[in-house]
C-alpha positions as CSV (number, residue, x, y, z in Angstrom):
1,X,89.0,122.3,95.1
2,X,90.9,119.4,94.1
3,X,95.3,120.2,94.2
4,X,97.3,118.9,91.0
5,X,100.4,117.6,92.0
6,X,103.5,115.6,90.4
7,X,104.5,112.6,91.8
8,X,107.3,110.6,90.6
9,X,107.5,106.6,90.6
10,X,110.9,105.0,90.8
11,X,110.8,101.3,89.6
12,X,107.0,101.5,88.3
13,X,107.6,98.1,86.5
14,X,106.0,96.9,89.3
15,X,102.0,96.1,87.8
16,X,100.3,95.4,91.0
17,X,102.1,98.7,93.2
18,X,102.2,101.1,89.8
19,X,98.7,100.4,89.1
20,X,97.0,100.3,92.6
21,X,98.5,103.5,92.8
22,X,97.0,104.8,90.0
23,X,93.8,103.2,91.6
24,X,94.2,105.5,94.6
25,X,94.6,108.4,93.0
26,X,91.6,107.7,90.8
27,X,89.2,107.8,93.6
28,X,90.7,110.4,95.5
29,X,89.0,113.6,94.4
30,X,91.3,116.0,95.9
31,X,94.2,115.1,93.6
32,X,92.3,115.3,90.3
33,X,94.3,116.7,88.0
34,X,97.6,115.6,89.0
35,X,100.6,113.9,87.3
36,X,101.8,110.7,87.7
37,X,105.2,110.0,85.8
38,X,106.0,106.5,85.8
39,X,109.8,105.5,85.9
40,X,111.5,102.3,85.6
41,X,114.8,100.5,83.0
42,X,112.3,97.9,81.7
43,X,111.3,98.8,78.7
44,X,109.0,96.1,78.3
45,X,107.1,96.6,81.7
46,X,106.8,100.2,81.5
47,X,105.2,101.0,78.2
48,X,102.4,98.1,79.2
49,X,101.6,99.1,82.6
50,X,101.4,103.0,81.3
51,X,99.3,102.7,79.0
52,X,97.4,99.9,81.3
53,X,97.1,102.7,84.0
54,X,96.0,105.4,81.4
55,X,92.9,103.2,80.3
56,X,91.9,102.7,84.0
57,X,91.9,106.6,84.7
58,X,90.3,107.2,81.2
59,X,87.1,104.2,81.9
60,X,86.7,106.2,85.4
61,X,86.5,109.9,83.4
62,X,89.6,111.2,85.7
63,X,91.8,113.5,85.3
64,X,94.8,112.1,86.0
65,X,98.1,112.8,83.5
66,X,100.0,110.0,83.6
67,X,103.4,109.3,81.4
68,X,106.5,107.2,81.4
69,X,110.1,107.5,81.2
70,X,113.4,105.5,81.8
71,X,115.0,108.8,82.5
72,X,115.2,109.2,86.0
73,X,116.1,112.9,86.2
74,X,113.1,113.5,83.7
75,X,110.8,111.9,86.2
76,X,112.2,113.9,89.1
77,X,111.9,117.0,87.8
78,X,109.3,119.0,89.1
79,X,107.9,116.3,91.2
80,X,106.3,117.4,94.7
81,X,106.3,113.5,96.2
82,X,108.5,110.6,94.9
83,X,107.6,106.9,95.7
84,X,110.9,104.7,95.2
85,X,109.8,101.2,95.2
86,X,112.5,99.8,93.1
87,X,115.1,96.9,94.2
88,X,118.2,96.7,92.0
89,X,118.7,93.5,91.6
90,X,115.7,91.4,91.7
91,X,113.3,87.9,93.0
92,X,115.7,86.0,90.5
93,X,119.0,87.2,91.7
94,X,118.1,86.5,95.2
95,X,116.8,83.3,94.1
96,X,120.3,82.9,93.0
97,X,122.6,83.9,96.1
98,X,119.9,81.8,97.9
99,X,121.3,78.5,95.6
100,X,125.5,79.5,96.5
101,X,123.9,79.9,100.6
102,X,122.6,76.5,100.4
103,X,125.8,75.4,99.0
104,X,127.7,76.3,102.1
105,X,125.4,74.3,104.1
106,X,123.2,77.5,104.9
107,X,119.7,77.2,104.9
108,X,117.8,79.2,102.8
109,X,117.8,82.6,104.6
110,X,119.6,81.7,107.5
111,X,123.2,82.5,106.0
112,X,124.5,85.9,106.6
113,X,123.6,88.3,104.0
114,X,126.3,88.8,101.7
115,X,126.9,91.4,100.1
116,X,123.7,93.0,102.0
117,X,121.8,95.5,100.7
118,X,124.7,97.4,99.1
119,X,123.2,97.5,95.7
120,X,119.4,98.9,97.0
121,X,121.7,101.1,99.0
122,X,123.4,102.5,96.2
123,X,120.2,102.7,94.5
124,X,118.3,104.9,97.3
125,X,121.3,107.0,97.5
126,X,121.5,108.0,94.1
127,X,117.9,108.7,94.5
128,X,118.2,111.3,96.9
129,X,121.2,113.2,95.7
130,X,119.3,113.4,92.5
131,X,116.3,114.9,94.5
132,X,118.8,116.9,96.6
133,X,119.7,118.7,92.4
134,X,116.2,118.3,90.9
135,X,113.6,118.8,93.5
136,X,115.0,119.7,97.0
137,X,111.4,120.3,98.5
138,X,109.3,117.0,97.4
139,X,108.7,114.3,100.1
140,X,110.9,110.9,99.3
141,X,108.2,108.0,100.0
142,X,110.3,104.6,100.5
143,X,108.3,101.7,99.9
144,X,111.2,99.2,98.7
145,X,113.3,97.2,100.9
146,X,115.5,97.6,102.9
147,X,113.4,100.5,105.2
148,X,115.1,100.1,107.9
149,X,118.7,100.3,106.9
150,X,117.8,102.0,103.8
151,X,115.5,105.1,105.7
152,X,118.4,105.1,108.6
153,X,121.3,105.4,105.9
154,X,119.1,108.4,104.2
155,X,118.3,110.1,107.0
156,X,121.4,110.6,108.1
157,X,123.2,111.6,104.6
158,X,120.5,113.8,103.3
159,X,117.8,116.7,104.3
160,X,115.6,115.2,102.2
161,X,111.9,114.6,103.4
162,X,112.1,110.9,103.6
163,X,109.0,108.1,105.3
164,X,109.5,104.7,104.8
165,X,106.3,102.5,104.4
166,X,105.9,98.5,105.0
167,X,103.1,96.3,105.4
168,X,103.7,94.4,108.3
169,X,101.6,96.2,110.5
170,X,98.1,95.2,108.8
171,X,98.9,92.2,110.5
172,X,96.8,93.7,113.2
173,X,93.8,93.1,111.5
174,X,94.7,89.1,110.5
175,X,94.5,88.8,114.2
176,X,91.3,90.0,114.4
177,X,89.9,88.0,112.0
178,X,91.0,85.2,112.9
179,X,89.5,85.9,116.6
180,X,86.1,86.2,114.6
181,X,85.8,89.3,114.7
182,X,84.1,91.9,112.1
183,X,86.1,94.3,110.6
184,X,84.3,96.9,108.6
185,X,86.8,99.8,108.8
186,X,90.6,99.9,109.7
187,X,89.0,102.3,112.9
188,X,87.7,99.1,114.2
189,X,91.1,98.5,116.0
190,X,93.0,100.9,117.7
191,X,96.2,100.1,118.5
192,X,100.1,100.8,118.7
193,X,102.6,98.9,117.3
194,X,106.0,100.6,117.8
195,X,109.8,98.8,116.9
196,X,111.8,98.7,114.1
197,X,110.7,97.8,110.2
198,X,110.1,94.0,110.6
199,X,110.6,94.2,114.2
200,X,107.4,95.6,115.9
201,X,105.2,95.1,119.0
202,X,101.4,95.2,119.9
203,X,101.7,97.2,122.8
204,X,98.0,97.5,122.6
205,X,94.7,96.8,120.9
206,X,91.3,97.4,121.0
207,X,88.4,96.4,119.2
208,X,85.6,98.8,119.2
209,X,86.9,100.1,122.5
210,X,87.0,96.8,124.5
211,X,91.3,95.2,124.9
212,X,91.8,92.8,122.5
213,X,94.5,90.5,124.7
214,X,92.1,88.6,126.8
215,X,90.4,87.7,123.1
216,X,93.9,86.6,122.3
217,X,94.5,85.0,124.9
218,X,91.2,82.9,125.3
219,X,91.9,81.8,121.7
220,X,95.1,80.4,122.3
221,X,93.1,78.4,125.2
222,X,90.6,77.0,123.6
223,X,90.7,77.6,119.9
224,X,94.4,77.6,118.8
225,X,95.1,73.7,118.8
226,X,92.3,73.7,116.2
227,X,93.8,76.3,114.2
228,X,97.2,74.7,113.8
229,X,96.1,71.7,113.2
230,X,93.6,72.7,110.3
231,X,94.7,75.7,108.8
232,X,95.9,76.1,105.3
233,X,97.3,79.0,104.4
234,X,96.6,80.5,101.2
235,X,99.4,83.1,101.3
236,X,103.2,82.2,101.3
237,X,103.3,85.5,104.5
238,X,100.0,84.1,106.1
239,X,101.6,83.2,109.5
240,X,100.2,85.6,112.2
241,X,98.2,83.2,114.5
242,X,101.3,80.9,113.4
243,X,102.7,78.6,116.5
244,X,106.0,80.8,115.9
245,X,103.8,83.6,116.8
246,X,102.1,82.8,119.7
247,X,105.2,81.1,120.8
248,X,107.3,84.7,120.4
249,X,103.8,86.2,122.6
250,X,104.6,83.8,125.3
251,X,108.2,84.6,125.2
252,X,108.0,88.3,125.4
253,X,104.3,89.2,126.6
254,X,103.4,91.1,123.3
255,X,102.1,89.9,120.1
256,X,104.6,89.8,117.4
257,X,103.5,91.9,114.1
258,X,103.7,91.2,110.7
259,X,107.4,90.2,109.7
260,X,108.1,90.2,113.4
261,X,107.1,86.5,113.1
262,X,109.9,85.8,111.0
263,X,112.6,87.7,112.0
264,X,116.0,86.7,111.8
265,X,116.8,87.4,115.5
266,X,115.0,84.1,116.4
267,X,117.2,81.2,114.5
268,X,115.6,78.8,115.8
269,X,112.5,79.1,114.1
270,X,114.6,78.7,110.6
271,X,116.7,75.7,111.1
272,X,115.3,73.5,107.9
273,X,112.4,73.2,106.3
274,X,110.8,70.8,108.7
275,X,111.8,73.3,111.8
276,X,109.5,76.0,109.6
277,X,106.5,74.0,108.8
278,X,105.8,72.6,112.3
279,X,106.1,76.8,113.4
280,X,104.4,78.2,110.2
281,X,102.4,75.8,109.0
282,X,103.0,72.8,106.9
283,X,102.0,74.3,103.6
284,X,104.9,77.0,102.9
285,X,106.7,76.7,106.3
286,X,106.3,80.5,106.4
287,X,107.6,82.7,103.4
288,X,110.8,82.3,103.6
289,X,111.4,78.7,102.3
290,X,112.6,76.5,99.0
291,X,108.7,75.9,99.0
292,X,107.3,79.0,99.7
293,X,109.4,81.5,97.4
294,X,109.2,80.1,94.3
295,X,105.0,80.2,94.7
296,X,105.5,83.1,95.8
297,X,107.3,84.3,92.6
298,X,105.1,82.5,90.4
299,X,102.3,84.5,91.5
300,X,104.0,87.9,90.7
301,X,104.2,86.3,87.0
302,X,100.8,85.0,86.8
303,X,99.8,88.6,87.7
304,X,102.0,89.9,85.2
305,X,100.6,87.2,82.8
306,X,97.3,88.8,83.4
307,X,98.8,92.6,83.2
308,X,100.2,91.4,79.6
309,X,96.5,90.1,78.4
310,X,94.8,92.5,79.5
311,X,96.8,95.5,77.8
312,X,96.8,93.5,74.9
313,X,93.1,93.8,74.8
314,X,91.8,97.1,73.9
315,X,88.1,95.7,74.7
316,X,89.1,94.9,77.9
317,X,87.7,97.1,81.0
318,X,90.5,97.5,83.2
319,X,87.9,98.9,86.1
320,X,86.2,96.0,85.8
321,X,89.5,93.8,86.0
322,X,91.2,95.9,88.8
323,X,88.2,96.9,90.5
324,X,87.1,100.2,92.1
325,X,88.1,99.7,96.0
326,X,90.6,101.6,97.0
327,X,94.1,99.5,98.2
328,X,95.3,99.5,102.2
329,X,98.2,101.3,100.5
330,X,99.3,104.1,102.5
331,X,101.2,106.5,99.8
332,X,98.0,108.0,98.6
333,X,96.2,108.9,102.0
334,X,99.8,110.1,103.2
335,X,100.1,112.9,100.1
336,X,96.8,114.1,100.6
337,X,97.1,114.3,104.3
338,X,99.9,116.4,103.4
339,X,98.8,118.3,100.5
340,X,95.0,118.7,101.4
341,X,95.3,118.4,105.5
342,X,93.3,115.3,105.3
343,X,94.1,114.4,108.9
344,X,94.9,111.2,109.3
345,X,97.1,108.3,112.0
346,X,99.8,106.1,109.4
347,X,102.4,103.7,110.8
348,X,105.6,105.2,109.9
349,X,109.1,105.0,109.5
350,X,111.2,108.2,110.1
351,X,114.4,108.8,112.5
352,X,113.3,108.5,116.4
353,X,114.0,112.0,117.9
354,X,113.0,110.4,121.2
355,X,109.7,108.6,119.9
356,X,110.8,105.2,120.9
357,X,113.3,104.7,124.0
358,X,116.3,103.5,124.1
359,X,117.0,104.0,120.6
360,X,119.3,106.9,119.5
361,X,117.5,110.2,117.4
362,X,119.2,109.1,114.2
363,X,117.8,105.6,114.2
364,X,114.6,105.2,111.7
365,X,112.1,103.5,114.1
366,X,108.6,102.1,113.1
367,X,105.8,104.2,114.9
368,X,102.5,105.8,114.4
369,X,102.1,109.2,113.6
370,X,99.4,112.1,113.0
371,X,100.1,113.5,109.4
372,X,98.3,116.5,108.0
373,X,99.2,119.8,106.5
374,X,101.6,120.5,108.7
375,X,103.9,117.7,108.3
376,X,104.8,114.2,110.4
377,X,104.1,114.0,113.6
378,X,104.8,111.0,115.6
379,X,103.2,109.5,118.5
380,X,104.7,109.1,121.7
381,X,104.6,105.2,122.2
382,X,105.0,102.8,125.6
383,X,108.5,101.9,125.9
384,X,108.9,98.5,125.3
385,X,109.7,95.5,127.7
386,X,113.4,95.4,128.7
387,X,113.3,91.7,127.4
388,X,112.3,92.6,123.9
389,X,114.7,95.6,123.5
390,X,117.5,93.2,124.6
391,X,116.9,90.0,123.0
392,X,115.4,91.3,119.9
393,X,115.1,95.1,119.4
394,X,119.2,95.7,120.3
395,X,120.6,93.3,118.2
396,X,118.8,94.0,115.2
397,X,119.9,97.7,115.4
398,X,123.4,96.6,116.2
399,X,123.3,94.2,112.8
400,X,121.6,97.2,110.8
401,X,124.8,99.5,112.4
402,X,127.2,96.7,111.4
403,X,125.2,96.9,107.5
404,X,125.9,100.4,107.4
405,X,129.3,100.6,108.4
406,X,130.4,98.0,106.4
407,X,128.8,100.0,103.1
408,X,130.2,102.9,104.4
409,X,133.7,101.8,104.6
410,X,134.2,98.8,102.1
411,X,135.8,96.5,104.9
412,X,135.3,92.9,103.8
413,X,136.1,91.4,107.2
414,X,132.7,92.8,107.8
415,X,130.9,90.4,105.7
416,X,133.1,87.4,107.3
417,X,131.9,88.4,110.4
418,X,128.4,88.6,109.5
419,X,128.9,85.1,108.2
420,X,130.5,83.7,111.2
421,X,127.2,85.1,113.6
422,X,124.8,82.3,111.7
423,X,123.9,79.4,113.8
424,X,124.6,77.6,110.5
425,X,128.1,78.2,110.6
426,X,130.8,76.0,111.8
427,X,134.2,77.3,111.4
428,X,135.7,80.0,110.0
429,X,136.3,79.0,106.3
430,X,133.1,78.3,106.1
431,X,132.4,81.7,106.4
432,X,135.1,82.8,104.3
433,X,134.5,80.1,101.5
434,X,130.6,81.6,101.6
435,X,131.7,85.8,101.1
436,X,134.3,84.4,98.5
437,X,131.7,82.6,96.6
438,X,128.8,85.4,96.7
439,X,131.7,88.2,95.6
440,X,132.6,85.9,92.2
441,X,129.3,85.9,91.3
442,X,128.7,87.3,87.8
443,X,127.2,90.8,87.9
444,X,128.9,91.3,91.3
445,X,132.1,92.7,89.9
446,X,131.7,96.0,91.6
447,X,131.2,94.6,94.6
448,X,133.9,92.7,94.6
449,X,136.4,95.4,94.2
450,X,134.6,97.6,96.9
451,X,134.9,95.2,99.8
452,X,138.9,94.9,100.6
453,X,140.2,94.5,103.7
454,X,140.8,97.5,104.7
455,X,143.3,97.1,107.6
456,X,146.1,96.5,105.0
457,X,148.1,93.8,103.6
458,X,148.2,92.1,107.0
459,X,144.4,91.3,106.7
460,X,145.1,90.0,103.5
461,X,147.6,88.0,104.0
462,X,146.8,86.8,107.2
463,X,143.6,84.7,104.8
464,X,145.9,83.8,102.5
465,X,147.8,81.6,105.2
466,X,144.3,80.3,106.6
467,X,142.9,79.1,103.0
């Protein structure tokens, strides 16, 4: 028998997540019946990608109950699962900050992050004290940035059933592709890539039971110069057998994951354009680029291009637009693991309570886990090599202890200090010219008055004689 239940979207403006959602549930039988209550401040989005999602369940026959609000506590209450995938501020504002970066002589993404995530973080927080009033028993599934900060701040603030959800790890399977091989289910591979969100490491892999590193490592013998040398990407993110990859897997003896490719630990992967195209390829140099954002904004519009004509089509068939496979998503099979002890392994994040060592309990780590009926339950996973924990597994959680303490206690010597850690800085007013630039941004008046210094007029004035 199939078990109705309530979930609750936060930021559903989002077509392709809100709608392959929708998708999921559709062709999972054992949630027939539930409720899906779209939330989200665009009033233009929401109403379109409703209705879009009503006509997809209505064309399959399913019994799905699916309606929209911009009230937030309306779309809490009485929800048992709540998927937040909203960010506060948006591709355009970071488009933005990106512009005033450049200005200081950072490059794109290698400046310090100023002010952080503090909005997002506001955002998620307000989230869960609203659940902690409204509906103290439902599961809070993450699936906006920033997971790791964000799940960690969370975690530790609230009681709140929270797991945090990325992508990065299906990164896994680009590998084996690439190698040649066939992949005709995700239990093909089985493997273990433990870290932090954006920071995780293929301890093992194996295809159909036989180790998948020797494969990776005759590839990079005799089939990698090739590769590089002939490989377009057709994805802005589509840098897994990237040289910066394979480089990071000489470096530390594991394969990188995901958005372990990119991360921000190695600078020197990030310097300018040209330093990202010879590692990630010529095309996009990676995602992170002047290049590669922009396309990669312009594809969220042409999909919301295609959202808008097709809900302005009442001919249309939105099955036959959106298909009837179900997504690599991992929200869907997680609830009904939960709700209908569907048994099955996810890649996680929740707070480490020894999983991962060397990290404290109250750290959210990236690990695999066995969810059913009965809740989460992570995997014990290898320790990692003493190399990686030092050189990029410490300092990350240092930076995201740094982001949280700096939110927690308003200290705008924080953000200078942030600043002054980028390769791309060369003195100190630099730095400060950078945070004093971000803060006057319009829109960013209340962050502005939350970052002080907080050690007193001394602080304060001491600047003042340094401008």
């Amino acid at each position: 028998m199939p078990t109705p239940i309530k979930i609750a979207v936060i930021g559903a403006g989002s077509a392709t997540f809100s709608l392959g959602l929708v998708k999921d549930l559709c062709l999972t039988p054992n949630l027939a019946g539930s409720f899906v209550h779209f939330m989200d401040i665009n009033e233009e989005r929401l109403p379109m990608i409703t209705k879009l999602a009503q006509r997809y369940s209505q064309e399959l026959g399913q019994d799905l109950r699916i309606e929209s609000t911009t009230d937030r506590h309306e779309a809490l209450r009485d929800a048992d699962f709540v998927i937040n995938t909203a960010d506060a501020k948006g591709h355009y504002h970071a488009a933005a900050m990106r512009d005033i970066i450049a200005k200081h002589g950072y490059y794109y993404s290698t400046g310090a992050s100023v002010p952080g995530s503090y909005y997002n973080f506001n955002l998620m927080m307000s989230v869960v004290r609203d659940m902690e009033e409204i509906c103290p028993d439902a599961w809070l599934i993450q699936s906006g940035n920033p997971v790791f900060s964000g799940c960690t701040l969370m975690t530790r603030e609230s009681d709140i059933k929270i797991i945090g959800l990325c992508h990065g790890h299906y990164g896994v399977y680009g590998i084996a592709r690439t190698l040649g091989l066939e992949i005709n289910s995700l239990k093909d591979l089985t493997w273990q890539a433990p870290g932090l969100n954006h920071n995780v490491w293929l301890t093992f892999c194996y295809y159909r039971g036989q180790d998948m590193y020797p494969m990776i490592d005759e590839w990079i013998e005799t089939k990698a110069d090739e590769y590089w040398r002939t490989h377009v990407p057709e994805r802005t993110h589509d840098i897994q057998m990237s040289k910066g990859a394979i480089h990071q897997y000489m470096m530390y003896g594991l394969m990188p994951i995901g958005d372990t490719v990119r991360s921000g630990q190695s600078w020197w992967y990030h310097t300018d354009l040209a330093t990202k195209q010879f590692w990630f390829f010529d095309k996009f140099g990676g995602p992170d680029t002047d290049i590669a954002r922009p396309q990669y904004v312009k594809g969220l519009e042409e999909k919301l291009a295609m959202i808008k004509r097709l809900a302005s089509d009442p001919k249309a068939s939105v099955v036959q637009e959106l298909g009837q496979e179900k997504t690599r998503e991992q929200q869907v099979p997680i609830i009904d693991a939960l709700v209908n002890n569907v048994e099955e392994q996810f890649e996680v994040n929740i707070p480490n309570n020894g999983v991962l060592a060397g990290i404290p309990d109250d750290v959210v780590v990236e690990v695999p886990a066995i969810i059913n009926k009965g809740g989460v339950f992570p995997m014990q996973v290898e320790p990692l090599p003493p190399k990686v924990m030092y050189e990029m597994i410490y300092p990350n959680w240092l930076a995201m202890e740094r982001e949280l303490l700096a939110y927690k206690t308003g200290d705008r010597t924080q953000l200078i200090w942030n600043a002054l850690q980028s390769n791309k800085t060369h003195s100190y007013e630099q730095a400060v010219a950078l945070v004093k630039d971000v803060m006057g941004v319009e829109g960013h008046e209340e962050v502005d008055e939350f970052f002080k210094f907080v050690n007193g007029e001394s602080a304060m004035l001491m600047e003042r004689k340094l401008r």
